[in-house]
C-alpha positions in Angstrom: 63.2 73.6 64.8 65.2 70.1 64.5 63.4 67.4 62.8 64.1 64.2 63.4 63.0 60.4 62.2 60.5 58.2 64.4 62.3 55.9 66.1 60.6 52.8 66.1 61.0 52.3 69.8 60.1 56.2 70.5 56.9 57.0 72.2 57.5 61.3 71.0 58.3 61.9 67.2 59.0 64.9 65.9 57.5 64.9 62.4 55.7 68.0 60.4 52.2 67.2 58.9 52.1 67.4 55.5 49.4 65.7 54.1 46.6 63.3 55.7 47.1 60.4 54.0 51.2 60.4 55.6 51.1 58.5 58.6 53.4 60.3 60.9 53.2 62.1 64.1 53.4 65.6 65.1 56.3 66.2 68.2 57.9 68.8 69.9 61.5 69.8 69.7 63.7 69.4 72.3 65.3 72.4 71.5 64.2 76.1 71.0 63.4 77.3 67.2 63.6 80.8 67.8 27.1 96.6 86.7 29.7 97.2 89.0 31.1 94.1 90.6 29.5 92.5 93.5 30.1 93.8 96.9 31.2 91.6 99.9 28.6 88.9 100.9 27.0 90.0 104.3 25.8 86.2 105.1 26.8 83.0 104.3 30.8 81.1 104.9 32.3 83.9 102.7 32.6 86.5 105.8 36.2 88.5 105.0 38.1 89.8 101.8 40.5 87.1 101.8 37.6 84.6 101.9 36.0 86.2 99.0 39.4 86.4 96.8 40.0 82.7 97.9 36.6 81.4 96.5 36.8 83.2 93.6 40.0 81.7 92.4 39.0 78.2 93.5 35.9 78.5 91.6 37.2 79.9 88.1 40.7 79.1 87.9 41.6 75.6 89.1 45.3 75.9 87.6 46.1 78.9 89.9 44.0 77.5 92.6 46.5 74.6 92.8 49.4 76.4 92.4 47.9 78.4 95.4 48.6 75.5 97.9 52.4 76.1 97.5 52.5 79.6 98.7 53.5 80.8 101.7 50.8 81.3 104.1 53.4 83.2 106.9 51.8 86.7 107.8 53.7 89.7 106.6 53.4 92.9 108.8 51.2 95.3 107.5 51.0 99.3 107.8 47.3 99.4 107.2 45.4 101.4 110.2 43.7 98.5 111.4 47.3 96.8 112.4 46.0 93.5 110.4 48.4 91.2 109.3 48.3 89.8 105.9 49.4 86.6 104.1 51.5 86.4 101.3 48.9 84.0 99.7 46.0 85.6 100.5 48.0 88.8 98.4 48.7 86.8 95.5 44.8 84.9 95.4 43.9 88.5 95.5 45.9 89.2 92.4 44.3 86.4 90.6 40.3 87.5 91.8 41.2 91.2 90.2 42.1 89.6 87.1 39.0 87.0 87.5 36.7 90.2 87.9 37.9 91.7 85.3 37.1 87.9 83.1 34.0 88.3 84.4 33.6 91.4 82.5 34.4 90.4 79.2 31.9 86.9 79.9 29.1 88.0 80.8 28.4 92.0 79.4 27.7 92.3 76.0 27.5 95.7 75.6 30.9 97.4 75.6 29.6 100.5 76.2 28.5 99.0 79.8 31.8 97.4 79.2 34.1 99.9 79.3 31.9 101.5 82.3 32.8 98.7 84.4 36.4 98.6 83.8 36.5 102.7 84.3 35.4 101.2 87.8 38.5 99.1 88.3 40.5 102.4 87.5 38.9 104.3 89.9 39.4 101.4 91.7 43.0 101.5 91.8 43.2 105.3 91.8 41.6 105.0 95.3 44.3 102.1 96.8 46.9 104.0 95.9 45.9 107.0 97.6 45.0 105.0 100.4 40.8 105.2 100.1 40.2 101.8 98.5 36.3 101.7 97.5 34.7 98.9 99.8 35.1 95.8 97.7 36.8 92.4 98.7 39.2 92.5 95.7 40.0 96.3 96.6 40.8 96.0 100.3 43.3 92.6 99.8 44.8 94.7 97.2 45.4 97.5 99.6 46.6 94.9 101.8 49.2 94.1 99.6 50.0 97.7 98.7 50.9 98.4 101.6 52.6 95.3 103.3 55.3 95.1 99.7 55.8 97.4 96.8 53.6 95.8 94.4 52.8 98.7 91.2 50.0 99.7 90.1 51.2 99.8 86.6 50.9 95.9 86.1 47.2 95.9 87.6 46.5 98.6 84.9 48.0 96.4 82.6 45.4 94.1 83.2 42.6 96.0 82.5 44.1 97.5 79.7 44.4 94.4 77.7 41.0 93.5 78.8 39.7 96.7 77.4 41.5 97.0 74.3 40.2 93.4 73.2 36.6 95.0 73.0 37.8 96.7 70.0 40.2 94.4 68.8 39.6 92.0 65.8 38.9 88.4 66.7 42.2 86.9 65.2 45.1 88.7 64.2 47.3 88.7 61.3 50.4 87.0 63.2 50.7 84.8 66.2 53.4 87.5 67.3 50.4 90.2 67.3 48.5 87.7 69.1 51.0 87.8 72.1 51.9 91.4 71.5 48.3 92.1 72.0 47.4 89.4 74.9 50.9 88.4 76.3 50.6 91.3 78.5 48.1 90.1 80.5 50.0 87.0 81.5 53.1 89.2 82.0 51.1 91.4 85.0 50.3 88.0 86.2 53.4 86.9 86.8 55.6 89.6 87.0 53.5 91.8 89.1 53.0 89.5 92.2 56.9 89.2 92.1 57.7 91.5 95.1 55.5 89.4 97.2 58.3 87.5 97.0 61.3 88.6 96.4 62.4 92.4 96.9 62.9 94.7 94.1 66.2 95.4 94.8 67.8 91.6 94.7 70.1 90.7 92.7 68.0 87.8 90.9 65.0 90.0 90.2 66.0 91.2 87.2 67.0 87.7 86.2 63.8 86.1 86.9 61.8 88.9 85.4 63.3 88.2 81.9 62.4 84.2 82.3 59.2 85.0 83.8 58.4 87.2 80.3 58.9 84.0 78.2 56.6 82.0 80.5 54.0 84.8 79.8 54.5 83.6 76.3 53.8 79.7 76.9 51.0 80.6 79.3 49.3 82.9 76.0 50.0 80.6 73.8 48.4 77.8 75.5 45.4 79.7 76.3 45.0 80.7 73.2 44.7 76.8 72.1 42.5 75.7 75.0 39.8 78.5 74.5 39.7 77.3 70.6 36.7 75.0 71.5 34.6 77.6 73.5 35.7 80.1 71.1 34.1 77.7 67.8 31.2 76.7 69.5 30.4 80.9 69.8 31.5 81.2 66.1 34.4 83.3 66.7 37.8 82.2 65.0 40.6 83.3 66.7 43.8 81.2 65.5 46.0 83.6 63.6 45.0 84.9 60.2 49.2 83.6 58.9 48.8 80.5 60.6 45.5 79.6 59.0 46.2 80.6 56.0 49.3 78.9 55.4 47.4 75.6 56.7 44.1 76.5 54.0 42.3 76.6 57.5 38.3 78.0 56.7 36.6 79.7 59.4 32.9 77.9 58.4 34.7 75.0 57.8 36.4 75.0 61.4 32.9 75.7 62.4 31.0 72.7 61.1 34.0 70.1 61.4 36.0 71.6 64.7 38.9 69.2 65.0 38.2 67.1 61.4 38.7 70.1 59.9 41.9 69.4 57.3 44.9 71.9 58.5 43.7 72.9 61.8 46.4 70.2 63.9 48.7 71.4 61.5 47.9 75.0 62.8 47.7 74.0 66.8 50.9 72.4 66.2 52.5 75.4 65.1 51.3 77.2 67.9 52.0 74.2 70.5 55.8 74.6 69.3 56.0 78.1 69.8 54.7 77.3 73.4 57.3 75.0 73.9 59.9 77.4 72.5 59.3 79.7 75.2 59.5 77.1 78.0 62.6 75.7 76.8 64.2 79.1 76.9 63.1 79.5 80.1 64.9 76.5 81.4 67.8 77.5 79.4 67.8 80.8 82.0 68.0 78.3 85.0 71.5 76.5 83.2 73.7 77.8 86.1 71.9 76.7 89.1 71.2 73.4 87.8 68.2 73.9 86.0 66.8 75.2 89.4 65.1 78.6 90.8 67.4 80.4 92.7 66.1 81.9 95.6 63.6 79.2 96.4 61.2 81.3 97.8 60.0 82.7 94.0 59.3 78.6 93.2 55.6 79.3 93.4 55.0 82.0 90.5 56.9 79.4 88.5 54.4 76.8 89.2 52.0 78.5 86.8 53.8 77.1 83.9 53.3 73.3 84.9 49.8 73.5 83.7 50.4 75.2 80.7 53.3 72.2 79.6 50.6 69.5 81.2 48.4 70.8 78.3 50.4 71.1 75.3 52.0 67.4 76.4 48.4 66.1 76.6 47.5 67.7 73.1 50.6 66.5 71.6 49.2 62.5 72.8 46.0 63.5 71.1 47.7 64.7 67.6 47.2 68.3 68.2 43.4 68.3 68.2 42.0 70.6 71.0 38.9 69.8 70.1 39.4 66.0 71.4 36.9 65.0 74.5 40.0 64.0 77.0 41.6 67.5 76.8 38.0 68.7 78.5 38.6 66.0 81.6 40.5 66.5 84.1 44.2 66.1 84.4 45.3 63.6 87.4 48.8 64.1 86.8 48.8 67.6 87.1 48.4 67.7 90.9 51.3 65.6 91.0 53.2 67.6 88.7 52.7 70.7 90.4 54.0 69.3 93.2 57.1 67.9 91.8 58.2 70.8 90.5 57.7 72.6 93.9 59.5 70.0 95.4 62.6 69.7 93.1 62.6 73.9 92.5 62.8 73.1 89.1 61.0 74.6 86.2 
């Protein structure tokens, strides 16, 4: 990573911590360095799938729920018995409620046991779309909506609970941040490469393309979730920052716990991460060089949308000195609607 002198009339330094009493700021490079789930409500507003799948995502993901406002709401033709037609969005929101149900999972049971019951549900689950008997859940039948109006696979959705599953077993840190995103990349990965033929047809010639940029944006999307769960994560006494990257930083586990973002090291750790973050995004963009830094065909402009959140975050943390423990990073951001939309609006990543 390049390393550079403050400038005096810079506003981003890029400057490596070494020591508390050197007054210098941490920066990015500019450059890359390398029981079973509820059924369907019978009363109330919520009265179809798509409603359900809709609420859900507005409820407990805000960052997708704004990206959701930038997909296309045209009906695709569908080949389900019932003749319904289905929207693209209402596909993808139900791609983001599967993997919210299965959140929902890890949250709020305690017992794996019960667990790994309900995840064998999303199996079966899935076992019965694909053979065209989805059980009668919300999340199910959009999902059978989208099976059969584009050739979405099964194999990322599986992905999904995989990842979900393994982590019950897994230990709470791990001993690289590169078996941190071997472990939980994946998950973004399904995310964003699984709702791809929504959009864009297997068989074009940019799919292949996009799928490789789309892997490092699964990157950037881990590692910033990794550094915006870090409060939630201390305040349940679980230390999940890498066991290298702590180490290297003389980052204490009790100590994080009693002194959260005073704790000596631990912005020296989060901006380690927060680069590698960056890294991926700004090999992304390099992807993009030949069309002018733009996604070519426009119509795939909303799965890239997901990353404008993710770079809102780390920019925001990089204001605050790398401390994601600092009280702005739990307000809202009001630049990130406009951001969102920028980006939509340029095509640019």
């Amino acid at each position: 990573m390049k390393v550079a002198t403050r400038p005096a009339s810079s506003l981003l330094a890029t400057a490596s911590r070494t020591g508390r009493t050197s007054k210098t700021v941490r920066c990015y490079a500019t450059t890359s360095t390398s029981p079973a789930p509820a059924p369907l409500p019978q009363s109330g507003k919520i009265s179809t799938p798509s409603e359900y799948c809709e609420d859900l995502v507005r409820r407990l993901d805000p960052d997708a729920w704004m990206t959701a406002h930038f997909w296309p709401r045209h009906a695709v033709k569908s080949k389900s018995p019932d003749g319904k037609d289905t929207e693209l969005r209402d596909m993808w929101l139900a791609w983001r409620a599967f993997n919210l149900e299965l959140h929902q999972v890890q949250v709020n049971v305690k017992q794996p046991t019960i667990a790994l019951m309900r995840y064998q549900f999303w199996r079966d689950a899935l076992k019965g779309i694909w053979e065209d008997k989805p059980p009668n859940h919300p999340v199910a039948l959009m999902l059978h909506q989208a099976k059969l109006a584009r050739p979405v696979q099964r194999y990322y959705l599986k992905q999904m609970i995989d990842v979900r599953a393994n982590s019950l077993s897994a230990p709470t840190s791990h001993a690289t941040l590169q078996a941190h995103l071997d472990h939980h990349a994946p998950l973004q990965n399904a995310l964003l490469l699984g709702p791809l033929p929504l959009l864009l047809p297997p068989t074009h010639p940019s799919t292949s393309a996009h799928s490789h940029t789309l892997t490092h944006l699964s990157s950037l999307l881990t590692t910033t979730s990794l550094l915006r769960g870090l409060p939630l994560q201390v305040s349940n006494r679980r230390f999940t920052l890498p066991r290298d990257i702590a180490l290297k930083n003389g980052l204490v586990e009790e100590q994080v716990f009693r002194d959260g973002g005073e704790t000596k090291g631990l912005r020296d750790a989060c901006f380690e991460i927060g680069t590698r973050g960056m890294d991926e995004l700004i090999t992304a963009r390099s992807h993009l060089k030949e069309t002018g830094g733009k996604v070519v065909p426009g119509e795939v402009m909303p799965l890239f949308l997901s990353a404008v959140p993710a770079e809102r975050y780390l920019k925001r943390l990089e204001a605050l000195d790398f401390n994601p423990f600092h009280p702005d990073l739990q307000k809202a951001d009001w630049k990130l609607a406009p951001g969102v939309w920028w980006s939509n609006w340029t095509g640019k990543l």
